[in-house]
C-alpha beads as a LAMMPS data file, in Angstrom:
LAMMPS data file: protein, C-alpha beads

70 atoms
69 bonds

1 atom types
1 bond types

-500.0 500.0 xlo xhi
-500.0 500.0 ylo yhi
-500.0 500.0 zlo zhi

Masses

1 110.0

Atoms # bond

1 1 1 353.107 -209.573 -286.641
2 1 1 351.608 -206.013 -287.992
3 1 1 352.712 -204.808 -291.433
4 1 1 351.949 -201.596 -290.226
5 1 1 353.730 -198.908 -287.801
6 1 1 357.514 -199.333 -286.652
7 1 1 356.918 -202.727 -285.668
8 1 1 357.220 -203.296 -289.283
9 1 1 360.204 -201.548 -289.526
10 1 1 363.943 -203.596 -290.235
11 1 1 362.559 -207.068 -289.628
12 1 1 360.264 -206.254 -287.069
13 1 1 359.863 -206.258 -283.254
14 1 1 359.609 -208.818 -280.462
15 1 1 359.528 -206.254 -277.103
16 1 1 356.107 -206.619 -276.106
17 1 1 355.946 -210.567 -277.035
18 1 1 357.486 -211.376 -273.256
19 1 1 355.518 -208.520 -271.364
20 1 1 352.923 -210.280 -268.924
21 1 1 349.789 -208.458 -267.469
22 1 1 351.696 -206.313 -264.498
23 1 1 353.844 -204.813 -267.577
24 1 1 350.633 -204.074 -269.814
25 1 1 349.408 -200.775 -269.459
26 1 1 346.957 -198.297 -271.645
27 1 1 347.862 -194.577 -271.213
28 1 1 346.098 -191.380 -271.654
29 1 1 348.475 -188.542 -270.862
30 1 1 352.217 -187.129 -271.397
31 1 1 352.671 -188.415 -267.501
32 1 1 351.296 -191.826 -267.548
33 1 1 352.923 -192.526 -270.865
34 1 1 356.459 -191.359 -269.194
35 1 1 356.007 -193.465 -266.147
36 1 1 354.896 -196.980 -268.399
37 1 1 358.600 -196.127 -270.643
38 1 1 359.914 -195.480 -267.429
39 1 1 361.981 -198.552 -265.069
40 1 1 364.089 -201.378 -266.376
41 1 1 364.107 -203.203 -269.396
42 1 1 361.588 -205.583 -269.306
43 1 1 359.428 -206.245 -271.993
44 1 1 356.188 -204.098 -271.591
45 1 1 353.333 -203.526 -273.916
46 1 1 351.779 -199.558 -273.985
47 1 1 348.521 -198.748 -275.633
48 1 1 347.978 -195.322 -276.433
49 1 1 344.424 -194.143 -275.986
50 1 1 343.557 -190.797 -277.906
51 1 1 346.531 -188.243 -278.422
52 1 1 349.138 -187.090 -276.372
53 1 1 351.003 -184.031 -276.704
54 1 1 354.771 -184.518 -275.619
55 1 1 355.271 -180.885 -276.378
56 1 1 352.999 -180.072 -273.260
57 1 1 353.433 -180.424 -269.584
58 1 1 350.813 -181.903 -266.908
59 1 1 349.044 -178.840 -266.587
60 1 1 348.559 -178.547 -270.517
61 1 1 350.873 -175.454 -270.916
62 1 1 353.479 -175.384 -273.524
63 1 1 357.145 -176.290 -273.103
64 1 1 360.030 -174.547 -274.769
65 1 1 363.449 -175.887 -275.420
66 1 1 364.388 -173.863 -271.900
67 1 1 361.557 -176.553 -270.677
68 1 1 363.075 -179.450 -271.777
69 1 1 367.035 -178.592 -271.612
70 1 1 369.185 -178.764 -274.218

Bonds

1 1 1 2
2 1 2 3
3 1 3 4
4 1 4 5
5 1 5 6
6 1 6 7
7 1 7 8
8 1 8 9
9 1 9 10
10 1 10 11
11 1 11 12
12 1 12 13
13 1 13 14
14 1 14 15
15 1 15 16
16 1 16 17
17 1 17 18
18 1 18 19
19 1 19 20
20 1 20 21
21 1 21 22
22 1 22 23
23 1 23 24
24 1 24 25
25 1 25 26
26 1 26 27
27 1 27 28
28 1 28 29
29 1 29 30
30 1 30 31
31 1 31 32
32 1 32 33
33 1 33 34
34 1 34 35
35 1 35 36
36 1 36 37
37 1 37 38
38 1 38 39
39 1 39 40
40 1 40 41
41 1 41 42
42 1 42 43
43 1 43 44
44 1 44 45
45 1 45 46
46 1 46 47
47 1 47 48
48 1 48 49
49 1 49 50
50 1 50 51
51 1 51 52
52 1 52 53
53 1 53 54
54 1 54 55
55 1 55 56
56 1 56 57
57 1 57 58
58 1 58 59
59 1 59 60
60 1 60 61
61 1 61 62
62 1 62 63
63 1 63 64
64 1 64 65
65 1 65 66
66 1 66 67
67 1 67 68
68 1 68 69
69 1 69 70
């Protein structure tokens, strides 16, 4: 288990332990990351290529709060 990151947070983590290959993904954007967190609760396992700004929407343009609701 990582010392580092949240995982290493209050004992650790387990989510990604049960995740099997069709729940494995590696995202690039704001939308691909949304639709890997997206579904059920099964375990999955997300890897996070490069940097994604939440605060921005598919096109690249800046949301506001009037954006995202309140």
């Amino acid at each position: 288990m990582s010392s580092y990151g949240w995982c290493a947070q209050n004992g650790g983590g387990t989510g990604g332990l049960a995740a099997d290959n069709a729940h494995a993904y590696t995202v690039t954007d704001r939308d691909q990351l949304i639709a890997a967190l997206g579904g059920n609760n099964t375990p999955k396992i997300i890897c996070i290529e490069g940097t994604i700004d939440m605060n921005a929407d598919s096109n690249g343009n800046q949301m506001t709060k009037a954006h995202i609701g309140n």
